[in-house]
C-alpha positions as CSV (number, residue, x, y, z in Angstrom):
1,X,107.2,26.6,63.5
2,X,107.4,30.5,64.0
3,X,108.1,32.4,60.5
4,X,110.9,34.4,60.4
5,X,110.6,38.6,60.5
6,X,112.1,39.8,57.0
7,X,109.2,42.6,56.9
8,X,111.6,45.8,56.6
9,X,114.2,43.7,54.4
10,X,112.9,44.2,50.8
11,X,110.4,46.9,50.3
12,X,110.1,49.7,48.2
13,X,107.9,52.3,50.5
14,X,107.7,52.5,54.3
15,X,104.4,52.6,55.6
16,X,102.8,53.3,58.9
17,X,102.6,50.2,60.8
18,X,100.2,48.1,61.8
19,X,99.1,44.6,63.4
20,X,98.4,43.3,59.7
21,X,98.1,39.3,58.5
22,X,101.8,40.2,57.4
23,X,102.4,40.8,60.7
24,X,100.6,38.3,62.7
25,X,102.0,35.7,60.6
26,X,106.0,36.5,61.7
27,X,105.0,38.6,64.7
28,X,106.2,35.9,67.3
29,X,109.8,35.8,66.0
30,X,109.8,40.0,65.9
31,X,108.7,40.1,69.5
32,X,111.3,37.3,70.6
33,X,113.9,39.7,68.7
34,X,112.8,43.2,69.3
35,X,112.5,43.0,73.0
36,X,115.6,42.5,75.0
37,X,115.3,39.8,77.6
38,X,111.3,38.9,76.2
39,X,111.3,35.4,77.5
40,X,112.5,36.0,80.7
41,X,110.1,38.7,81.0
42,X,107.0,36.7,80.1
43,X,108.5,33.8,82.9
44,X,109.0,36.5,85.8
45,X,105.4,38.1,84.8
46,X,103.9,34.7,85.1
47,X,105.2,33.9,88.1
48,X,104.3,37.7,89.7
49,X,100.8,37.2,88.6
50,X,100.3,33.8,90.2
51,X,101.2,35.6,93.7
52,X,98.1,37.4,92.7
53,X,95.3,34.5,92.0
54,X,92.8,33.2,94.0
55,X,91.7,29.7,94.0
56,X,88.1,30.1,92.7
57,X,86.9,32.6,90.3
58,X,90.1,34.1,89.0
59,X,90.0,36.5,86.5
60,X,92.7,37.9,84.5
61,X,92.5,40.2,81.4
62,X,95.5,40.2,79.0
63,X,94.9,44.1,76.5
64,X,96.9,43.6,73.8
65,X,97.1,40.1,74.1
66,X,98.6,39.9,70.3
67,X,99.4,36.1,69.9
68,X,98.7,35.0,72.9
69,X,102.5,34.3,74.3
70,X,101.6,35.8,77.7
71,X,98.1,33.7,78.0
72,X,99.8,30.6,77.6
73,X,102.9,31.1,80.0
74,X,99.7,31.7,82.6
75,X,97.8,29.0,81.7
76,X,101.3,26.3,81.7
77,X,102.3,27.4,84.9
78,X,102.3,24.6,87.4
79,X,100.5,26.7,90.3
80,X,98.2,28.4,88.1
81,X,94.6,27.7,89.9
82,X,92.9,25.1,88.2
83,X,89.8,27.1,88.3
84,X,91.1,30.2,86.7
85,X,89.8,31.9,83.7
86,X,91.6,34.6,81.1
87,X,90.2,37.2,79.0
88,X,92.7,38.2,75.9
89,X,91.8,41.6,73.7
90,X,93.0,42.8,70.8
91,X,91.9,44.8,68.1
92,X,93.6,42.7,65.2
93,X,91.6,40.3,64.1
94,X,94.8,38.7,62.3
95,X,96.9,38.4,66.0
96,X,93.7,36.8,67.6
97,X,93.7,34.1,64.9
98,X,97.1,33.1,65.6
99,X,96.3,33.7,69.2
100,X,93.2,31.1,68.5
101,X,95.5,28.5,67.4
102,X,98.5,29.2,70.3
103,X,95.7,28.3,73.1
104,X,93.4,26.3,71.2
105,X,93.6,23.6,73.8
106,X,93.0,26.3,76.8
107,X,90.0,27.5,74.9
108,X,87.9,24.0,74.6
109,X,88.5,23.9,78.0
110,X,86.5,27.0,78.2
111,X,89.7,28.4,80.5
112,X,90.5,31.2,78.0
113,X,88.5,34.2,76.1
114,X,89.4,36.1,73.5
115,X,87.8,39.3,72.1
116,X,88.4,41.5,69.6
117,X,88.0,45.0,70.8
118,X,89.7,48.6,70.7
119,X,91.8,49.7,73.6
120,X,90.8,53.1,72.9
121,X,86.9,52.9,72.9
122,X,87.7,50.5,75.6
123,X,84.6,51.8,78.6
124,X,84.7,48.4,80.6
125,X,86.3,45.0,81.6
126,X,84.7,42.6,83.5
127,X,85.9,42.2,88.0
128,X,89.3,40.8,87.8
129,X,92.3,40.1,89.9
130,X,95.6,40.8,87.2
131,X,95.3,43.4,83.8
132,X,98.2,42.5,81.9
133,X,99.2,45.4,79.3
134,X,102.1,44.6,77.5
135,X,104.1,47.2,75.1
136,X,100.3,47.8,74.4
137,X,99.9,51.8,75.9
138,X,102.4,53.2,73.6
139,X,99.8,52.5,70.9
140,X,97.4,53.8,72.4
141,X,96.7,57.7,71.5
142,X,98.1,59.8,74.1
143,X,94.9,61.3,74.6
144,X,93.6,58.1,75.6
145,X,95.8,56.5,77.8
146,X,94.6,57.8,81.2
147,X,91.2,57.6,80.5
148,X,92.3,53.8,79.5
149,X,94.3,53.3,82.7
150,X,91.4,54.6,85.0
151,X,88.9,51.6,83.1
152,X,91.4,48.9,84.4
153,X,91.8,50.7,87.7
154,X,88.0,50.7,88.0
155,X,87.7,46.6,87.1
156,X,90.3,45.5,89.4
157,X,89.5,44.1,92.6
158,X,91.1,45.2,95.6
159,X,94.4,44.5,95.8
160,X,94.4,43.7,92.0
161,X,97.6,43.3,90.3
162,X,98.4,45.9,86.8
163,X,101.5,45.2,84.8
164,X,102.7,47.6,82.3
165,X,105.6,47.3,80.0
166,X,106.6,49.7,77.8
167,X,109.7,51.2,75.7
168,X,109.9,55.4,77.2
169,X,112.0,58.4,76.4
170,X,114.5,59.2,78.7
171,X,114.6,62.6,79.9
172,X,118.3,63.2,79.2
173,X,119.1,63.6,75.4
174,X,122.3,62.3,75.8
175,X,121.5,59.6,77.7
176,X,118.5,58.6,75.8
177,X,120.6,58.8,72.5
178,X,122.6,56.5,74.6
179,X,120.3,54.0,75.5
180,X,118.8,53.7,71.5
181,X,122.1,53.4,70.4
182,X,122.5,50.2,72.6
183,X,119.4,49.2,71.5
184,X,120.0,49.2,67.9
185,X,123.6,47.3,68.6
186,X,120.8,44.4,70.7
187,X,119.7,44.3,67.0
188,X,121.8,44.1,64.8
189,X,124.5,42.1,66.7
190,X,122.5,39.7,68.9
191,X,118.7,40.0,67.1
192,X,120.3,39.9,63.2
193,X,118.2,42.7,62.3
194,X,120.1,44.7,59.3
195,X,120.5,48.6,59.8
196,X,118.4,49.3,56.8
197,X,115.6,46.8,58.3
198,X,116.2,48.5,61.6
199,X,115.8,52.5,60.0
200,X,112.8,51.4,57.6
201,X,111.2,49.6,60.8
202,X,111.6,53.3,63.1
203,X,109.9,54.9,60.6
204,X,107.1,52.7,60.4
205,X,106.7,53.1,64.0
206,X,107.4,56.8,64.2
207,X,103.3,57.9,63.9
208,X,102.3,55.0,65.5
209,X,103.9,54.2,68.7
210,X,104.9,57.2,70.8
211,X,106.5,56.5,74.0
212,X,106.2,58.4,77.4
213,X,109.0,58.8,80.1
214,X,109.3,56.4,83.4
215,X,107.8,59.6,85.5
216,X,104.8,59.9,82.8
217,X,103.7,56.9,82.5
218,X,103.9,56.5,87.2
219,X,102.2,60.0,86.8
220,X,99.5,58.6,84.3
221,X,99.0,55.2,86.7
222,X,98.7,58.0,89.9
223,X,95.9,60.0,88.2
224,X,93.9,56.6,87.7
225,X,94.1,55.6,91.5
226,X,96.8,53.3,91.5
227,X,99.0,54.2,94.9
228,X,101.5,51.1,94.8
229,X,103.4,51.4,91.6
230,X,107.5,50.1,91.0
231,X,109.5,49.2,88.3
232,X,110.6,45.2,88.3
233,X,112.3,45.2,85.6
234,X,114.3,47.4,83.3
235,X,117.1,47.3,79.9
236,X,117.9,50.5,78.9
237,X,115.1,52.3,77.2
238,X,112.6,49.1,78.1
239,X,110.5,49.4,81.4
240,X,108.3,46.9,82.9
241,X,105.8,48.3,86.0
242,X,103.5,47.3,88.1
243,X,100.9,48.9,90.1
244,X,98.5,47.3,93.0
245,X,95.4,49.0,93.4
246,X,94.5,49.5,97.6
């Protein structure tokens, strides 16, 4: 049974935030909460990344896998090749636990990997088909990211398959007031979240995750290689991409 997120509800002092056991232990229901439309995200990935898989020797590599949600949508699907093999990495110990116990099953059967591992002293990744990297980048120091992006670039295989998903700025201030504003009301009226759980939550966040724009972020996957890059899916001020490397 997935524990409720009451984190930000009775505290006396906000901290930075970070992929903690307090975390890991309710971070399933905050996900499920805190992105708009997550399930249905994870079910049109899945079926995007399948397109992608060859029959023998597949390879995909999940950064950021947190709990493992994305892993075992992949491994569940009923065209997934039998043969197929994943590689989850994340550098909290506490998510790959729960990740450990999400996929134990897939695991034994020596069908998933899972490493713990920094994103940001991240130099290589094994030949794959698929790099999921999901609301991961926006952690990811923004010093880092296109040295990061030109890593996964470099361990895809031709026409390899990149999915990014991220929350960005929009360029307009009005407009990205806008969008937060809906997002907030997403929370509070359809997610439960309090405004006081919501305000102590952004400035946890503030230091830590620090968005890019749409253009950025198809600016950053250009600069790595990546040619073929779209949006497929999109709720306000939440963007998922994709790129195909040539």
């Amino acid at each position: 049974m997935t524990a409720q997120d009451t984190l930000f509800s009775n505290i006396d002092k906000v901290n930075d935030f970070c992929f903690d056991e307090h975390v890991a232990h309710v971070f399933d229901d905050m996900v499920s909460r805190s992105v708009p439309f997550y399930q249905e995200i994870q079910r049109i990935q899945a079926e995007l990344i399948i397109n992608f898989l060859p029959e023998d020797n597949a390879l995909v590599c999940d950064l950021g896998c947190s709990t493992g949600t994305s892993l075992a949508y992949l491994t569940e699907h009923p065209r997934c090749p039998p043969k197929a093999h994943f590689l989850g990495i994340d550098n909290a110990q506490a998510m790959l636990a729960k990740a450990e116990l999400k996929l134990a099953a897939q695991i034994s059967q020596g069908r998933v990997s899972l490493e713990c591992a920094d994103l940001q002293k991240l130099t290589q990744l094994p030949k794959c088909d698929v790099v999921i990297l999901n609301w991961a980048l926006q952690f990811v120091r923004p010093i880092e990211r296109e040295q990061l992006l030109i890593t996964l670039f470099n361990a895809l295989k031709p026409k390899g398959l990149l999915l990014l998903s991220e929350k960005i700025l929009v360029e307009d201030a009005l407009l990205n007031r806008l969008f937060i504003d809906h997002y907030l009301h997403f929370k509070t009226s359809q997610s439960g979240y309090t405004d006081t759980e919501n305000q102590r939550k952004r400035e946890a966040l503030e230091n830590v995750l620090i968005p890019y724009r749409r253009d950025e972020n198809y600016q950053l996957l250009a600069r790595a290689g990546f040619q073929h890059c779209e949006t497929y899916f999109q709720w306000f001020n939440f963007v998922c991409m994709l790129a195909v490397k040539e």
